[in-house]
C-alpha positions, 0 to 999 in steps of 0.5 A: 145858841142853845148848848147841846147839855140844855136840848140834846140832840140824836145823832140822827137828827131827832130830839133826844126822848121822842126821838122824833126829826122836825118834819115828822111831826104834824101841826095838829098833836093829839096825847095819848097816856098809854102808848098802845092807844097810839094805835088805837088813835092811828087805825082811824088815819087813812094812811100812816107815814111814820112810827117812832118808838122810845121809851113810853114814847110812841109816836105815829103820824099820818093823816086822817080825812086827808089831813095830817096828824101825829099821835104821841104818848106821853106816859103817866104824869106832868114831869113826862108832860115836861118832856114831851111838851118842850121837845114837841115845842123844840120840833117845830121852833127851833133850828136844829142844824144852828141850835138857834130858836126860829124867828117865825113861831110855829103854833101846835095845836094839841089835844090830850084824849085821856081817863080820869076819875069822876067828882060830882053826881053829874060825872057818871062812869062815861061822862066826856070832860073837857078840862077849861082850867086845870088846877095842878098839884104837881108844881111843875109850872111853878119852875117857869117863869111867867107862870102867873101870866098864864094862869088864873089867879083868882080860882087860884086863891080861891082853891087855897083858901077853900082847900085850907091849903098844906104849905107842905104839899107845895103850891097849886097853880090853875092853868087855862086851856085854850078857850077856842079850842074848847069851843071847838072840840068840846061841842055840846056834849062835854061836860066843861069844868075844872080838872086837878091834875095830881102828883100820884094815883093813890094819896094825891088822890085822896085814895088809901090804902095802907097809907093814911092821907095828910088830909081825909077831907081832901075829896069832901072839900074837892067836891063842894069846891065852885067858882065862877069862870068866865064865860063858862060859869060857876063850874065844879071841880069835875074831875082828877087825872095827872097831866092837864095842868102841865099841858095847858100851862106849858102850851100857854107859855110856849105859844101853842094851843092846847086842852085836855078832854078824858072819858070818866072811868071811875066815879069817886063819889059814887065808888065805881069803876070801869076796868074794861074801859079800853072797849069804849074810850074810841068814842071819845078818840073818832069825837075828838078827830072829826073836830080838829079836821 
């Protein structure tokens, strides 16, 4: 029996941060950072069922083209990625009458639709990314067991190595998206390639400001960095945000299927940069909707 310090439950029934009861969420998850893209997402659904509001978690599901889905944002980061993706696991694999988890496992299916910052020429303000292997400077799968089972160690070693890596900075991990899903959602006009998921928006980016960066190099190294990864390739590092790796690597371990696909709103290599991307990210929601039903 799992004790009520290690998953606390809501007098009402629901899980402690979404404050969502099992039967209202759907199979099919898509995560959204922002909580007002929720909405965004949800007035594409023929009908809504429920809405649940906590904290930066805002939850809506209904269905879309007849099928049910829930929305739910996460917030910024992979320590709010921890959050959601346990007590989303919870939801569907463990009993919350007995406090026992589930004999029969019950897989999500989930898709992050978010923005990121473009690394390569080839990543244009605009560019569709689908995040095949997600290198996370975060740590945070690094706290689970099992964690070199789900990832790719090769790319890994590789990234270490390139990067002259900081023993200071923690160790990165490379976690997998999964690859059908990938193939499903991605279609032919995603661009596939390798995401780091960072710790922070300014320094863990390379970006200064007023503070200097332990290393000024880090975005030149990022850039030239390439790997082969199969059957995609030698693939680029294309992109960073700072959730895909959490996702992937806690879906993997958790028995879920799950991936990651951002709309490039600031090109690094280029020093661009779109605010108003609000006016132009439904393309990539309405994309990724029609795939997943």
């Amino acid at each position: 029996m799992i004790p009520a310090s290690e998953l606390p439950i809501n007098a009402d029934g629901s899980v402690f941060h979404l404050h969502l009861r099992p039967e209202q969420l759907a199979d099919r998850v898509i995560l959204v950072g922002d909580q007002g893209r929720v909405t965004t997402v949800a007035k594409h659904f023929d009908k809504i069922e429920c809405e649940v509001q906590s904290r930066e978690f805002h939850t809506i599901t209904g269905t879309y083209k007849g099928v049910r889905m829930s929305c739910v944002s996460t917030g910024i980061g992979c320590d709010n990625i921890d959050i959601v993706m346990n007590e989303l696991d919870a939801l569907v694999n463990v009993d919350f009458n007995t406090r026992e988890v589930r004999q029969d496992h019950k897989q999500l299916t989930i898709v992050r639709i978010g923005t990121c910052g473009g690394l390569q020429p080839f990543t244009p303000i605009g560019t569709f990314v689908a995040s095949v292997r997600s290198i996370g400077f975060d740590g945070l799968l690094n706290y689970y067991a099992g964690r070199n089972d789900v990832c790719d160690l090769a790319l890994e070693e590789a990234f270490k190595k390139h990067m002259q890596w900081s023993p200071l900075k923690g160790a990165p991990y490379v976690a997998c998206a999964d690859k059908e899903l990938i193939e499903r959602v991605a279609g032919d006009d995603m661009v596939r390639g390798i995401t780091i998921a960072c710790g922070g928006f300014y320094g863990p980016q390379g970006r200064q400001v007023r503070l200097r960066t332990q290393d000024p190099e880090q975005n030149v190294k990022v850039e030239a960095f390439r790997h082969e990864v199969e059957p995609y390739g030698m693939l680029a590092v294309c992109n960073y945000e700072m959730e895909s790796s959490a996702l992937a690597g806690l879906a993997a371990l958790l028995g879920h299927r799950a991936m990651t696909c951002c709309m490039v709103i600031a090109n690094r290599y280029n020093k661009e940069m779109n605010t108003e991307y609000k006016n132009t990210i439904d393309t990539l929601i309405t994309t990724v909707l029609d795939r997943l039903v």
